[in-house]
C-alpha positions in Angstrom: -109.8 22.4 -19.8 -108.0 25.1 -17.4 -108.1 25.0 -14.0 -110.5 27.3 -13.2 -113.2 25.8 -15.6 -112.7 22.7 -13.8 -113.0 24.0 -10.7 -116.5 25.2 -11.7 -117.8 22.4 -13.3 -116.7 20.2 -10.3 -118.7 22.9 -8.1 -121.5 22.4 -9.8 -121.6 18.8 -10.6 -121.3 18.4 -6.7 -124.5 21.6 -6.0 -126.1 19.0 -8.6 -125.7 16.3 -6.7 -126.3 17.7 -3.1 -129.6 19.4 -4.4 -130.8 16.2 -6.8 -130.4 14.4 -3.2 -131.9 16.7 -0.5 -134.0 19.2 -2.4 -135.5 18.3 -5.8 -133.8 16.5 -8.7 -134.9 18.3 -10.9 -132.7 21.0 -9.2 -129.8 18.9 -9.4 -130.6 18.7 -13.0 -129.8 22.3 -13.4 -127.1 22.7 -11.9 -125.7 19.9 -14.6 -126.4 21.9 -17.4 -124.9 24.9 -15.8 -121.8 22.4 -15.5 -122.0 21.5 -19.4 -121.9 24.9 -20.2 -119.7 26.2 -18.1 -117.4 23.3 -20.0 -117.6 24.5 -23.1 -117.7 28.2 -22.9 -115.7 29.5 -20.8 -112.1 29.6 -22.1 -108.7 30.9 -20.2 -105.8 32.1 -22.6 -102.2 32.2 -21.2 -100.3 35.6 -21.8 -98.6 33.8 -25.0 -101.9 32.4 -26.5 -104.3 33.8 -28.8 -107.8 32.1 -29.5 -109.3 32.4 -33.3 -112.4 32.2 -32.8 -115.1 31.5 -35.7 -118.9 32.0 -35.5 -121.1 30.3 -37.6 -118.2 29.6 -39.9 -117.2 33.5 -40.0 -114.4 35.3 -37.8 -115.5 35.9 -34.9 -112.5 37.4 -32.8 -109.6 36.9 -31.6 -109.4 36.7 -28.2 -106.4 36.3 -25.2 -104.8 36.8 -22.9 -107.1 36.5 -20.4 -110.5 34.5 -19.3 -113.5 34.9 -21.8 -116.8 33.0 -22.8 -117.8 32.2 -26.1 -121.4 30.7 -27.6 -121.6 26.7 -27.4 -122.6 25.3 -30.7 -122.6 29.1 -32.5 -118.4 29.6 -31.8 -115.8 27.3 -32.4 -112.1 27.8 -31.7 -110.4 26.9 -34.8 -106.8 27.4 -33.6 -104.5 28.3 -30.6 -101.8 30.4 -31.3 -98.3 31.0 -29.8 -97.1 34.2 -29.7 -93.3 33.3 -28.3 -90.1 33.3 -30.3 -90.0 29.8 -31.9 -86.7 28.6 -33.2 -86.9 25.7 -36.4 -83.8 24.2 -37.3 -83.2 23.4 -41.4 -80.6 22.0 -43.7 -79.6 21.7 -47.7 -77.7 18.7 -49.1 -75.4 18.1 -51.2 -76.3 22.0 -52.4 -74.4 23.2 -55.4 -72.8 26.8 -55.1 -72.2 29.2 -57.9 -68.6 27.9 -58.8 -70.5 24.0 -58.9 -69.2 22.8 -55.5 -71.2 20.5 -53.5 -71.8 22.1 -49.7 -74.0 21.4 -46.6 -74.9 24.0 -44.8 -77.4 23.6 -41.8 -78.9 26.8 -40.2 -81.3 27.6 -37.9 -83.9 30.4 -38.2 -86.1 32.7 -35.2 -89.6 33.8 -36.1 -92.8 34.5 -33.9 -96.9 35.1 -35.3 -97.1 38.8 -34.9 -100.9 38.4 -36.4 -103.0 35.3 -35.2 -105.3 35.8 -37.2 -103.6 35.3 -40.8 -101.4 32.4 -39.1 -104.8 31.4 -38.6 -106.4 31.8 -41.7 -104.5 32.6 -44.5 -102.7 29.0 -44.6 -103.0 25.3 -43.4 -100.2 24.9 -41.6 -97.7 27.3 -41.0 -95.1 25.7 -39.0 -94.4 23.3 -42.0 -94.6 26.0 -44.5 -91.9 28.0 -42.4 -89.4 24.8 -42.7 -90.3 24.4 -46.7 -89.7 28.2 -47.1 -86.6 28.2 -45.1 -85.4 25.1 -46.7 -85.7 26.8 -50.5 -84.4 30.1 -50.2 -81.7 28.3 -48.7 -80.7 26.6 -51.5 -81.7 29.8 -53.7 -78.8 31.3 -51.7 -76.1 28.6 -51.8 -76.6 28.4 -55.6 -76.1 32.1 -56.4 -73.1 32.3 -53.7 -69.7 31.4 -54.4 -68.3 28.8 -52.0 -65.3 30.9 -50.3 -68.0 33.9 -50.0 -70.2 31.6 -48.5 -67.3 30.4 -45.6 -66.0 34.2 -45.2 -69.2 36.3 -45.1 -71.5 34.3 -42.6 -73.0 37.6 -41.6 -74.2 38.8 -45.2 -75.4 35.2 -45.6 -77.9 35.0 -42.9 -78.6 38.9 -43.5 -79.9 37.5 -47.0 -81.3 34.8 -45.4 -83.5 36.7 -42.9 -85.1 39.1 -45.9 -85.9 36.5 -48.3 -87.8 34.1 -45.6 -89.2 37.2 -44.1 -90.6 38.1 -47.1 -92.3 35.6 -47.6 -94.1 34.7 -44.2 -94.8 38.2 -43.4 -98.2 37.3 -45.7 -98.9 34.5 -42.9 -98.8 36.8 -39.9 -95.0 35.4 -39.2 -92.4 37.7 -38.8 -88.3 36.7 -38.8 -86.3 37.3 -36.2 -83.1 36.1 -37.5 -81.2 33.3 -38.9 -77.9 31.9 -38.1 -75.9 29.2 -40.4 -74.0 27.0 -38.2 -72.3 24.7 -40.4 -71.0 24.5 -43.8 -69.3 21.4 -44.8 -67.6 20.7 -47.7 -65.7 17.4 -49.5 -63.0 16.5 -47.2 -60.7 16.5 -51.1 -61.8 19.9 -51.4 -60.7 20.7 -47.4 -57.1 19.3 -48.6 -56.4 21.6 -51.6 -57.8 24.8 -49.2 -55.9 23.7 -46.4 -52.8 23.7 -49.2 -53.7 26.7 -50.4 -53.8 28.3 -47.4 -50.4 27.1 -46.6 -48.7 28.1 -49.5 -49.9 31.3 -48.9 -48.4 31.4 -45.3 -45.1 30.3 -46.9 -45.2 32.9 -49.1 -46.0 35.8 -46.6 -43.1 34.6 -44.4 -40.5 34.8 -47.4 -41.5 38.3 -48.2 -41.3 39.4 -44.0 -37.9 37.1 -44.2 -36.5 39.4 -47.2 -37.7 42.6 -46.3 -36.5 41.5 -42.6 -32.9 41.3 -45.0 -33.0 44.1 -46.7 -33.3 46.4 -43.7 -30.3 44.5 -42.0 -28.2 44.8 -45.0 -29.3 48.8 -44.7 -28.2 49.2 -41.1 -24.7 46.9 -41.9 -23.9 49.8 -44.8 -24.3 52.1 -42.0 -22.4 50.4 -39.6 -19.6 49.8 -42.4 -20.0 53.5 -42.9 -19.1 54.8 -39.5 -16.2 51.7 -38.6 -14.8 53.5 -42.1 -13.9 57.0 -40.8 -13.0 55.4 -37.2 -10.9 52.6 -37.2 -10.4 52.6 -33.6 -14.3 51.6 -33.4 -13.6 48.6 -35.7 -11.1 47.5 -33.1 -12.8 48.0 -30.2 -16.0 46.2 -32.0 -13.8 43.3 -32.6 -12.5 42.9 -29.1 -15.8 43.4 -27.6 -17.3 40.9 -29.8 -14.3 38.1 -28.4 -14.9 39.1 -24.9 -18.3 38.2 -25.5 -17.8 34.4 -26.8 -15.0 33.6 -24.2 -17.6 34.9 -21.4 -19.2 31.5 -21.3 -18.1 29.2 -18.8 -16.3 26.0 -20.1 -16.0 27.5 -23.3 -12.4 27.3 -25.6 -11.6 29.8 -28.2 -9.0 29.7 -30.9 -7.9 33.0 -32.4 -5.7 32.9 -35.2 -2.2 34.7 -34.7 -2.8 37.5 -37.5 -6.4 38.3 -36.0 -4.5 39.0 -32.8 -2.0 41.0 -34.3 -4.6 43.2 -36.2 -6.2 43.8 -32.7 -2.7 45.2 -31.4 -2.6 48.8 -32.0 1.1 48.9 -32.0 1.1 46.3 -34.3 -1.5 48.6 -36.5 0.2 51.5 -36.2 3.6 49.5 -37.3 2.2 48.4 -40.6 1.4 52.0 -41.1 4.8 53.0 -41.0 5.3 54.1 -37.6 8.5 54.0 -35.8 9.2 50.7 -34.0 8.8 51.3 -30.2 12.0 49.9 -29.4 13.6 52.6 -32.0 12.1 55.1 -30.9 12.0 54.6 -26.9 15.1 52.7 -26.4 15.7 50.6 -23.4 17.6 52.0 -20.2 20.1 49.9 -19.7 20.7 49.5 -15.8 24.4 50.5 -14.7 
């Protein structure tokens, strides 16, 4: 009973009372049948609420949102339904995909009644059929689905999903909102060989950056071999750069070998080219 039909009745249970004593009881009597019918026909129906109501075993209406009477005896309310979003949460077992691997997947699915008066009428119980329905074309859509479409296309899954159930409850007055899979768990032996797999696969994209990381060095060293080639002096000046830059280090001790030392002299260089010897050709003043 809502509040305001309470609030009614109690008023006139109480006129009842107070006329019964003071005036007449007959009075009081009316007022208590006033109260019994008040009771049981005058109805209130929140903004989400619809009220199916049948009279004389025939529809009636359908009436809400809102405060409205109906006929004591003659009109029944058969159902109260709820217009709001409802969510209903489902699961398959030990499901077999199309490639025959065990899965299970648990999902969850949005739907509201969109017509009370099928949800109403045209089946017994619709919140259970909803969780039947879910529950089969979920397994209709792991077993024509291969397993690694299944774990990469989430989106196309629950777009299947959603047209399939929708389909089938829009009959009842239901309509689908949407529905999400949030878990799809497979044998933890399975998880091993696709966790391999998946490695393997790393290990083979890293070779094939690691060579083609190689080739283009090797392509810039032929270039670099090209240009020390026509200028020697580069080569030299390469070499000593690349010393000063190991003996930079504090604490640090280099050995050079004697003949890479002499290849870094340029008079050496020039000597083993057949220069003239220094000496020879810019002899010594010798002091008088």
């Amino acid at each position: 009973m809502n509040p305001i039909t309470a609030f009614l009745v109690f008023a006139c249970i109480l006129a009842g009372l107070a006329m019964g004593y003071w005036v007449n009881p007959y009075l009081g009597l009316v007022f208590f049948g006033a109260a019994a019918i008040i009771a049981t026909s005058l109805k209130v129906a929140n903004a989400w609420q619809r009220f199916v109501i049948l009279r004389m075993g025939k529809l009636q209406s359908v009436k809400g949102p809102g405060m409205f009477a109906i006929i004591p005896v003659v009109d029944n309310v058969v159902a109260v339904i709820d217009g709001r979003i409802q969510t209903t949460a489902f699961n398959a077992e030990q499901a077999l995909t199309k490639d025959t691997v065990p899965v299970n997947v648990d999902a969850i699915i949005f739907w509201h009644v969109h017509d009370a008066e099928k949800a109403a009428l045209a089946i017994t119980n619709y919140l259970e059929a909803i969780d039947r329905v879910a529950q089969t074309s979920l397994r209709e859509m792991i077993g024509s689905s291969m397993l690694a479409a299944l774990l990469s296309d989430r989106k196309e899954a629950d777009e299947q999903l959603k047209r399939e159930i929708g389909e089938k409850t829009a009959p009842w007055g239901i309509s689908v909102s949407s529905v999400e899979i949030r878990d799809v768990a497979i044998p933890e032996a399975l998880q091993d060989a696709m966790s391999r797999q998946a490695q393997a696969e790393r290990e083979k994209q890293a070779r094939v950056i690691l060579g083609s990381a190689e080739a283009a060095i090797a392509g810039k060293f032929v270039e670099a071999a090209d240009i020390y080639a026509g200028h020697p002096a580069a080569l030299q000046l390469r070499a000593m750069n690349i010393i000063y830059e190991t003996t930079k280090e504090r604490g640090a001790t280099i050995l050079i070998p004697s003949s890479m030392v002499d290849s870094l002299n340029p008079a050496t260089t020039l000597a083993s080219k057949g220069a003239p010897d220094p000496e020879i050709a810019f002899p010594p003043k010798v002091a008088a």
